[in-house]
Wavefront OBJ file of the C-alpha trace (Angstrom):
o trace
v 0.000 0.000 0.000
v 1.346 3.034 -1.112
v 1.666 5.871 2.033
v 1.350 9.955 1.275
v 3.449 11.949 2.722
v 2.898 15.694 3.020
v 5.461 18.132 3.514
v 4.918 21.571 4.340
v 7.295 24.224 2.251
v 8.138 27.707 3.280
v 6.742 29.859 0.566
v 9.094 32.438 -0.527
v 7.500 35.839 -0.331
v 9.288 37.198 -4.010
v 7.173 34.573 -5.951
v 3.787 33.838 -5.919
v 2.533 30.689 -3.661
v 0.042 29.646 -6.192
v 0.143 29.134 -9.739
v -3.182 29.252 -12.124
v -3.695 29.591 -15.871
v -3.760 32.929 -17.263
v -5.753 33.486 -20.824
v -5.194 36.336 -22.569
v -7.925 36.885 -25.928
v -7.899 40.048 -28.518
v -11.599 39.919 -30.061
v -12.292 41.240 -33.235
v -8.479 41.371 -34.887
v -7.478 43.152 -31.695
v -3.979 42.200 -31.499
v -2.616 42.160 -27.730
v 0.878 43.857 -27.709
v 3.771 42.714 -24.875
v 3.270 45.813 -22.781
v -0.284 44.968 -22.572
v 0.140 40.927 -22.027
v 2.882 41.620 -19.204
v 1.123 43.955 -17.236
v -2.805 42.241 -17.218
v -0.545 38.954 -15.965
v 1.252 41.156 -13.408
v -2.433 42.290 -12.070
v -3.943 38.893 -12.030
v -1.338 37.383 -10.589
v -1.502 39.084 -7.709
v -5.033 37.499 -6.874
v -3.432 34.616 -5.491
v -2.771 36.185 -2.413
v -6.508 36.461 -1.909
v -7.347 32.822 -2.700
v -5.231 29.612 -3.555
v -8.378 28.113 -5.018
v -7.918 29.908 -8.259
v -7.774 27.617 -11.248
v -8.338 29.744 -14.474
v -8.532 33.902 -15.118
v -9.248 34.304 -18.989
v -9.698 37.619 -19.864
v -10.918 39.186 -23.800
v -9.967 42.711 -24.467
v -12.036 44.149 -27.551
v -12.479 47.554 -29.331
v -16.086 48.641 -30.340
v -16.740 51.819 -32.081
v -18.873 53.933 -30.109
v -20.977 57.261 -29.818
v -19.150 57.559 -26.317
v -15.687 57.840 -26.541
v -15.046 57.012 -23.085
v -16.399 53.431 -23.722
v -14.399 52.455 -26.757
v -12.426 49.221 -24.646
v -14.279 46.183 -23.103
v -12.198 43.721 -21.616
v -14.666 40.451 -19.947
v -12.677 38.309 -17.701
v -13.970 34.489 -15.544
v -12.200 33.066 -12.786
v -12.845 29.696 -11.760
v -12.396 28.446 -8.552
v -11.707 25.173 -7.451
v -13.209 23.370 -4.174
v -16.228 21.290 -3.815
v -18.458 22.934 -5.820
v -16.699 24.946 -9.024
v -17.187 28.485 -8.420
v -17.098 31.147 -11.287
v -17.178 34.868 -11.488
v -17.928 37.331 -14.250
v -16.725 40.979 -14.840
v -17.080 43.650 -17.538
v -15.415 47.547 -17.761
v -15.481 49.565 -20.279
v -13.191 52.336 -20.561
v -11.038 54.704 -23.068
v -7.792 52.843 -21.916
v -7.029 49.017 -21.753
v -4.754 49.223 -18.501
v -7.319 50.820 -16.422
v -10.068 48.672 -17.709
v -7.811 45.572 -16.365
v -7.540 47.404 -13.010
v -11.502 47.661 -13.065
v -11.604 43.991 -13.483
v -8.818 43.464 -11.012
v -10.803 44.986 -8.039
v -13.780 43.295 -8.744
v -12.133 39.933 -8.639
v -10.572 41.292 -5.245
v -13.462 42.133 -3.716
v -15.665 39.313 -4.943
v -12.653 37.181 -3.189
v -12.348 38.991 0.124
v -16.078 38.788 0.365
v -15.918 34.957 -0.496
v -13.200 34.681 2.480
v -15.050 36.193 4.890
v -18.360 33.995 3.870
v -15.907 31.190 4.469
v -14.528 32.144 7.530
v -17.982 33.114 8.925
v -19.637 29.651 7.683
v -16.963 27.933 9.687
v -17.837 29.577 12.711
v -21.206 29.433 12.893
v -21.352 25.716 12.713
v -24.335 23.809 14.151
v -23.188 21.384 17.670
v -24.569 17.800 16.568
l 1 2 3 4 5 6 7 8 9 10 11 12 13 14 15 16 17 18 19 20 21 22 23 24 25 26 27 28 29 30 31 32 33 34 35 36 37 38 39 40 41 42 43 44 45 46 47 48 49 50 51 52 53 54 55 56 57 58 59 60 61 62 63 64 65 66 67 68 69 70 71 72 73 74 75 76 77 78 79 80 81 82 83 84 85 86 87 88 89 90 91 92 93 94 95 96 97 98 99 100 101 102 103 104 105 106 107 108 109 110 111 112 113 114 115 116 117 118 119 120 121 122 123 124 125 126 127 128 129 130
C-alpha cells in the first residue's frame, strides 16, 4: 500500500505561492501587444494572495466603435475556482484605456474574493453542535 506523505514548504515571499492559468484573448483582430500581455498577468497574478483556489482567469480585451468615446475598450474576464463545488465569477469595464479597464476587473475579482473569504470564515464559525 502506497503511504502519502505531506510536507509543508516555506513559501518564498518574491514569488507567488500559487500558480493558475492565465488566458489572454484580442476579439475582433485586436492584437494584444507585450506591454499589454505583461502587465494584465502582473495584475492577475496578484489574486493569489486572496485565494489559492484559483484555477483559471481568462480575460478578452475588444475595441467597439462607439458614440461615447469614453467606452471604446471592453475587456470580460472568468475566474474559476476550485473546491467542492466549481465556483465562477464574471466581470465587464469599459473604458477609453485598456490598462485601467484591467484594473476595473482586477478589483472586482478582489473584492468578490475577500467577500468569499469572509463567507468562508464566517460559515466555519457558525457551525451547528450535533
Amino acid at each position: 500500500m502506497p503511504r502519502l506523505i505531506f510536507m509543508k514548504i516555506k513559501a518564498d515571499k518574491t514569488e507567488p505561492t500559487h500558480k493558475f492559468l492565465i488566458t489572454l484573448t484580442g476579439l475582433h483582430g485586436l492584437k494584444l501587444t507585450k506591454a499589454l500581455k505583461a502587465a494584465t498577468e502582473e495584475k492577475i497574478s496578484k489574486l493569489g494572495e486572496y485565494s489559492d483556489k484559483i484555477f483559471e482567469v481568462s480575460v478578452s480585451f475588444s475595441h467597439r466603435e462607439s458614440e461615447n468615446p469614453d467606452d471604446v475598450m471592453k475587456v470580460r474576464a472568468s475566474m474559476s475556482l476550485a473546491g467542492k463545488t466549481w465556483t465562477h465569477y464574471n466581470a465587464t469595464a469599459k473604458s477609453s484605456d485598456m490598462y485601467v479597464a484591467v484594473d476595473e476587473i482586477v478589483d472586482l475579482f478582489t473584492r468578490k474574493l475577500r467577500r468569499r473569504k469572509r463567507y468562508i470564515q464566517l460559515k466555519r464559525k457558525v457551525q451547528p453542535k450535533a
